[in-house]
Structures are given as C-alpha cells and as structure tokens.
N, C-alpha and C positions, 0 to 999 in steps of 0.2 A: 740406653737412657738418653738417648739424641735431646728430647724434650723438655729434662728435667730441669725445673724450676720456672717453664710456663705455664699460663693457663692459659684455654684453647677452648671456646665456645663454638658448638656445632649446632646450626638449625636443622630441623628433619634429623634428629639422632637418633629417634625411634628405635627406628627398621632401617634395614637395607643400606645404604653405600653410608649413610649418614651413623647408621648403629657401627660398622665395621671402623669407618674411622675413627671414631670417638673409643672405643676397645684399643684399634693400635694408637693412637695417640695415646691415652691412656698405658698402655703395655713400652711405649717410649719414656713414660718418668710425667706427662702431664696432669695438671689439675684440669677435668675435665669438665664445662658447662654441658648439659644435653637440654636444647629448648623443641619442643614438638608440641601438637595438641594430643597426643596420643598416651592419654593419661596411664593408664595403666602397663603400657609397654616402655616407656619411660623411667616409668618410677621402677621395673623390674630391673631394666637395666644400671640403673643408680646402682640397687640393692648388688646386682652380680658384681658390680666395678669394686665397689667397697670393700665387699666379702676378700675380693683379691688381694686388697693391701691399698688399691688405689685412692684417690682422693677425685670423684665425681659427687656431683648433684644436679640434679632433673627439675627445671622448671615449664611451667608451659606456657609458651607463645605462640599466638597469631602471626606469620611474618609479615601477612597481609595488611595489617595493623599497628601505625608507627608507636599511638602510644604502648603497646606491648613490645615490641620491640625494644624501646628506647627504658621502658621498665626492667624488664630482664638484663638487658644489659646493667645497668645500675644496681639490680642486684646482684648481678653475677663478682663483680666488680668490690663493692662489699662483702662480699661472703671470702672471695679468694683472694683479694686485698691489689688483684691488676687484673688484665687482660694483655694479652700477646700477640694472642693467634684467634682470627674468625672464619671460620669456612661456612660460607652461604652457601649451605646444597638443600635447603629444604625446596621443594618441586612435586610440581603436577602435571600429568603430560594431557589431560583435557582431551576435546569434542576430537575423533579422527572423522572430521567430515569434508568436504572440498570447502574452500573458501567460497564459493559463493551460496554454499549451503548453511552457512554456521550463522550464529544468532551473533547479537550485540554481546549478549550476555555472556556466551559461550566463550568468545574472543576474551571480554575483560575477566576472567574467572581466571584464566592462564594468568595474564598479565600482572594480573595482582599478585599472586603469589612468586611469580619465577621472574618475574622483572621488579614490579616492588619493593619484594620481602629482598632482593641483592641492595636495592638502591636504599632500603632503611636500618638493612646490617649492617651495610658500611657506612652509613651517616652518621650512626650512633654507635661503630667502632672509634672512629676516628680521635675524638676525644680522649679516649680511655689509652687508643693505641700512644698518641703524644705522651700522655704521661707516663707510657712505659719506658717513653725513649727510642721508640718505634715497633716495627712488628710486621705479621704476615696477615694478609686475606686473601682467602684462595677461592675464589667462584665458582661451582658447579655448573660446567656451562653442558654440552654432549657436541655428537661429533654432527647431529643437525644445527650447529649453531657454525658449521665450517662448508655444510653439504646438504642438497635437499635428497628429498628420498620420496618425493612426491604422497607424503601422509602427514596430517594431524600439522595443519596451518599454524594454527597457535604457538606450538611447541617451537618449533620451527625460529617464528616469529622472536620469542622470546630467548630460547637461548642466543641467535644471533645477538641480540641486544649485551645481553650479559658477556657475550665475548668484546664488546667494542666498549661496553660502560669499564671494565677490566682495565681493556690498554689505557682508556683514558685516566681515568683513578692514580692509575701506573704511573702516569707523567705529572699528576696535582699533589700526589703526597711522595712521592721521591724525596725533596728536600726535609723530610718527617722522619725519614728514615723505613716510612711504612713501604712495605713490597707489597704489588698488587696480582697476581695471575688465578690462569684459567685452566679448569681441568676437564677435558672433552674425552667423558668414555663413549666406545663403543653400547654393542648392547651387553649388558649387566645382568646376571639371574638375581633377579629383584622382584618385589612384588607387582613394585609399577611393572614390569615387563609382561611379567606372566599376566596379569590383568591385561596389557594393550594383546597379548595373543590370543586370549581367553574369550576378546573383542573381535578376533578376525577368525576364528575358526577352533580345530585343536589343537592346546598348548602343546604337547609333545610334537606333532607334527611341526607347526611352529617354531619349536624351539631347535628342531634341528636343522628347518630351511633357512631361519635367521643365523643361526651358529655357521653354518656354512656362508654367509655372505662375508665374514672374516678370512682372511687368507690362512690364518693359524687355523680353522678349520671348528670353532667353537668360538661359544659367549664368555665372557668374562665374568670372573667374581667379584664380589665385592672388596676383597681384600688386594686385589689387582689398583683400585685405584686410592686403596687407605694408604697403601706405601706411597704413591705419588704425593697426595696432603700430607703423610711426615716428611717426605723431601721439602717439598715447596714452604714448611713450615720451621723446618730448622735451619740451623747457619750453616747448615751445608750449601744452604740457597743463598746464600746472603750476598751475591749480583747477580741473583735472576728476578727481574721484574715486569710486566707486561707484557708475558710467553705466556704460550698454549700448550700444557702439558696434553700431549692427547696417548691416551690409552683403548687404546682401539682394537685390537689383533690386527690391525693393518688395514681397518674396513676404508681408510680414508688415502689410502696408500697408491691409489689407481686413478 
C-alpha cells in the first residue's frame, strides 16, 4: 500500500501503459482518476478496479483541450476530496513520414496532444497539488525524447519537449513541495506499438527485430513502467525531482 491515502489522476488510462498504471497504482492503496476519450474502455476499466475493492472513476477528457482538462480535474478533485499525483501519459505517436514530407497539420496533431495535453495537466494540477501540500507529476516522455531513431518527426519532436518542460517545472514548483519527472520507455507491447509495426510491415516480424534492438533481447510490458510511476509517485521519491526515469532494456545504453 505504498499509495494509500492518495489520489492519482492518469490521462490515456484507457489501454496500454496508461491502463497498467492506474491498475498498480490502484493495487498500491490509490484512489484512482482514469481521464481518456475512450468511452467505453474506460468505464470497463472503472467497473473492474471497483469490483476489486478499489476506489476508481472514469471521466472523459480531451487533453488536447484546456477547458477539459481543467474540468476534469475540478471534478476529480470533488469527487475524491484532493489530488496527489498526476501522470501525463496520454499520447500519440502520429504521421512516420520524413520531415520534409509531413503537412502542417500532421505536425500540430502530435503537438496538441503529447505537448499540450503535458503542458495543461500540469497547469491545472498545480493548484490542487498546493492545496495538498505538495505531490508528484510524472511525464510520459519515451526514450526518442533522449535519442533519434531517424522515424516519425513529430514524436521525436514532442517527447524531447516534454523531457525539458519536466526539468523546468522541476525547478518552478520545488519550493511547492511538488516533484516533477520523466519516464522514458523503451519500446512497450502496446497498441500504439503494434499499430506503428503494423505501419512498417509485419507485426510479428517486427516485433522481434524491434525487441532485439534492446540489449535484454526483448520489448517491454507495460507493467515494466507502472512500477516506475508507483516509484516516482510515492515517498520513497520524496528527493527525486527533475530525473529521467528511463526504462528501456538498455536501448539507450550505447
């Protein structure tokens, strides 16, 4: 029960790294927020967290959209009576085309969502975290936001972002007592993954040439990086602030 007696609002709680951690979180003693627009996988997952004992609930937000954003939080906030902990991992990995191919469009699609929706979770944590007395936000940044990999510009583009808006954050709410860091996986069996393989050829083939560009010799789970957000979120952390947690199999290691 590392967790017990926070609550901990995950964006993109859906599915995937976003669903695992809000489960361990949750399975750590937290009251869990899940914001997605993924209505109906959402609201299952409310239902299974419940069933367990726990204390979740499922709203849906745009993160690309402050006033959703800034609603959900106020509800969240209401219903479980604080806020603690926010992990911005909702994300899209967008157009893999060379940069001089991609549209206007293409480009601000990422940005909205995986730069944005970091920059209006933590605007509209900030508030709620002060009146807790302070607290954690942990970033989903990936390990393109450390390393290019010569694909999918955008992505690229915006995780670096979210690793430096992090350290900065890091040093403006310090005196808040809020901790701010970043959590760089590797590649993940997620759907975004199998969809960007699914994009280059076939997934199985795929997933064993990618798996292999880790020195561990394989992809990561998603429960690989749910332990890292209960670290980075409990007082076991309580002076780690503006780090790169990177969970990689070692892809970043060379």
């Amino acid at each position: 029960m590392r967790l017990s007696g926070k609550t901990a609002v995950i964006t993109g709680a859906a599915l995937g790294i976003g669903r695992a951690i809000a489960t361990t979180m949750a399975a750590e003693g937290a009251r869990v927020a899940l914001l997605d627009v993924l209505d109906p996988e959402g609201a299952a997952l409310e239902q299974q967290l419940n069933h367990k004992g726990h204390a979740a609930k499922y709203w849906w937000c745009d993160v690309a959209k402050e006033i959703d954003v800034e609603s959900a939080f106020r509800k969240v906030a209401r219903h479980f009576g604080k806020i603690d902990i926010v992990v911005n991992n909702a994300g899209i990995s967008g157009a893999n085309k060379p940069t001089h191919e991609l549209s206007e469009a293409e480009w601000d699609k990422v940005q909205s969502v995986n730069v944005k929706g970091v920059f209006f979770g933590t605007k509209h944590a900030i508030g709620h975290l002060r009146q807790a007395g302070g607290g954690s936000i942990i970033n989903l940044s990936s390990i393109y936001g450390l390393v290019g990999a010569g694909d999918v510009p955008p992505y690229h583009a915006s995780k670096g972002a979210v690793r430096l808006m992090t350290k900065n954050d890091a040093l403006i709410y310090a005196p808040d007592r809020i901790r701010v860091n970043s959590i760089h996986p590797g590649f993940i069996w997620t759907q975004m993954v199998q969809n960007h393989l699914a994009g280059l050829g076939d997934v199985n083939e795929g997933r064993e040439a990618v798996g292999a560009l880790h020195p561990l010799g394989h992809m990561g789970e998603p429960d690989d990086i749910a332990w890292g957000a209960v670290y980075l979120a409990s007082d076991e952390a309580k002076f780690v602030t503006g780090a790169e947690l990177v969970i990689d199999g070692g892809y970043t290691a060379r």
